[in-house]
C-alpha positions in Angstrom: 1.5 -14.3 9.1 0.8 -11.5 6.4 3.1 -9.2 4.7 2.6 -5.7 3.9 4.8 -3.8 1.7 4.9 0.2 2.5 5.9 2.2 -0.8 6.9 6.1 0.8 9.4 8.3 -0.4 9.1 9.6 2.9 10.8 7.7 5.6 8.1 9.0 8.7 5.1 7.7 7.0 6.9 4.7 6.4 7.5 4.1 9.9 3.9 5.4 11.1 2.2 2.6 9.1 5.2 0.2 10.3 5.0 0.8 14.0 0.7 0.7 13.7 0.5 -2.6 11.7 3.6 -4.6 13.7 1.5 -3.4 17.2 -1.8 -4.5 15.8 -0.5 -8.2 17.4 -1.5 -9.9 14.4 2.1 -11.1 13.0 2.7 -8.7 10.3 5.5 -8.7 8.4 6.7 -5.0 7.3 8.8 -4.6 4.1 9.4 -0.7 2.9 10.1 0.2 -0.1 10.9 4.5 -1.0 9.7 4.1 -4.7 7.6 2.1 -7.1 10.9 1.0 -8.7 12.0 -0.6 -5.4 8.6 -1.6 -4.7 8.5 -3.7 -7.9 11.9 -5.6 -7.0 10.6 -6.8 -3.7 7.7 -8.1 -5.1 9.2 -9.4 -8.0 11.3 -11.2 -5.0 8.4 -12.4 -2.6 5.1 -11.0 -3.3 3.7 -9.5 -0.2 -0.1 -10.0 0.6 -0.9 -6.5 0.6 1.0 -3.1 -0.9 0.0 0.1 0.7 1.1 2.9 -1.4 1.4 7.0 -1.7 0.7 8.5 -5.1 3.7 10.8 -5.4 7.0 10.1 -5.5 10.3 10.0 -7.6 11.3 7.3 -10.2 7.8 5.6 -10.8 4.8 6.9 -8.7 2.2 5.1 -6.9 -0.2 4.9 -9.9 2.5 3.7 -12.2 2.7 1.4 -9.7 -0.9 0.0 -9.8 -1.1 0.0 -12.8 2.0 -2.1 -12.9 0.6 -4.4 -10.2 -2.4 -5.0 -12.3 -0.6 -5.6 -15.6 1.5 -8.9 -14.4 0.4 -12.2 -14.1 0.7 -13.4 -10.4 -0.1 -10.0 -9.0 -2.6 -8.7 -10.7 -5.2 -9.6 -7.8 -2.8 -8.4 -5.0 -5.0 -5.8 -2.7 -3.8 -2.4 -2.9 -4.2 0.5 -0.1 -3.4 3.8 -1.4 -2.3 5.9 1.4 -1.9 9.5 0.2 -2.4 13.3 1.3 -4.3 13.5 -2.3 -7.7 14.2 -0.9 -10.0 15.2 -3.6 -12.4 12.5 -4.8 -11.1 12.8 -8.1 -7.7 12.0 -7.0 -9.6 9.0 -5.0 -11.5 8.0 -7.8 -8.4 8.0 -10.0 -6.6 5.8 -7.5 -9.1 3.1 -7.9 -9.8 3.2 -11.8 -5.8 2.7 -11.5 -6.3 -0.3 -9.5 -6.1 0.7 -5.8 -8.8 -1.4 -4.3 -9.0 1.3 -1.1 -7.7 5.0 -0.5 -6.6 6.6 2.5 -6.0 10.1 3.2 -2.8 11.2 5.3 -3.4 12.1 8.1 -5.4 9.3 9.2 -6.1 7.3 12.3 -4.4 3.8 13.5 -8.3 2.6 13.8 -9.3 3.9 10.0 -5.7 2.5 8.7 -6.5 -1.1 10.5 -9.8 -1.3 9.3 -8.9 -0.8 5.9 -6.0 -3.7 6.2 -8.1 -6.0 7.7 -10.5 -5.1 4.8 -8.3 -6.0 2.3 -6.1 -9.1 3.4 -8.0 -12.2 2.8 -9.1 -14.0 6.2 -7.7 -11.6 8.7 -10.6 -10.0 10.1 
C-alpha cells in the first residue's frame, strides 16, 4: 500500500488525480492537501511515499514546497510529481532544479499521470 499526497488549491484537480490513482487497483492511499502549508502538516504527521504538487497556489506554493521537502531530514529523498498548467520548459526546468524529480502538464492523460507514479514510487511498477 502507497500513499500519495495531492497538494491543489483547486478541489477538481484534486479529485481528478484522486479518482485516477484509487482506480489504478493498486491500493493507493489518497491524502489532499489545498496548500503547501497543509501539505507540510500531513507530512510532518505521516510522510506519504509520494507528493504530487501544482506550482501556484496561496500561503506557500509548490516550489516553496520542494524546496521545503528537500531541506528536512527524513524527507529529503521523498519523490516529487509536479503537476501544473506551467508549460514552458523553463518553468519545467525550474520545477526540477527546485527538487521535483518529474513534471506534468495539466491537462494530462490518466496513462501519462500513471506512468509517471509508477516512475517514481519505489517497487510499484
Amino acid at each position: 500500500m502507497f500513499t500519495v499526497l495531492i497538494v491543489d488549491d483547486n478541489h477538481t484537480p484534486r479529485e481528478i488525480i484522486s479518482k485516477i490513482l484509487q482506480n489504478d487497483g493498486d491500493g493507493i492511499q489518497v491524502i489532499e492537501a489545498a496548500n503547501g502549508v497543509e501539505a507540510q502538516e500531513k507530512i510532518k504527521a505521516n510522510p506519504p511515499d509520494l507528493v504530487i504538487t501544482d506550482l501556484i497556489m496561496p500561503e506557500m506554493n509548490g516550489y516553496e514546497l520542494c524546496r521545503w521537502i528537500r531541506g528536512n531530514p527524513g524527507t529529503e529523498q521523498m519523490p516529487i510529481l509536479i503537476c501544473s498548467t506551467k508549460d514552458q520548459d523553463f518553468d519545467k526546468y525550474w520545477g526540477k532544479k527546485q527538487g521535483g524529480n518529474e513534471y506534468i502538464t495539466k491537462p494530462f492523460s490518466a496513462t501519462d499521470l500513471l506512468a509517471k507514479v509508477n516512475q517514481l514510487l519505489p517497487n510499484k511498477s
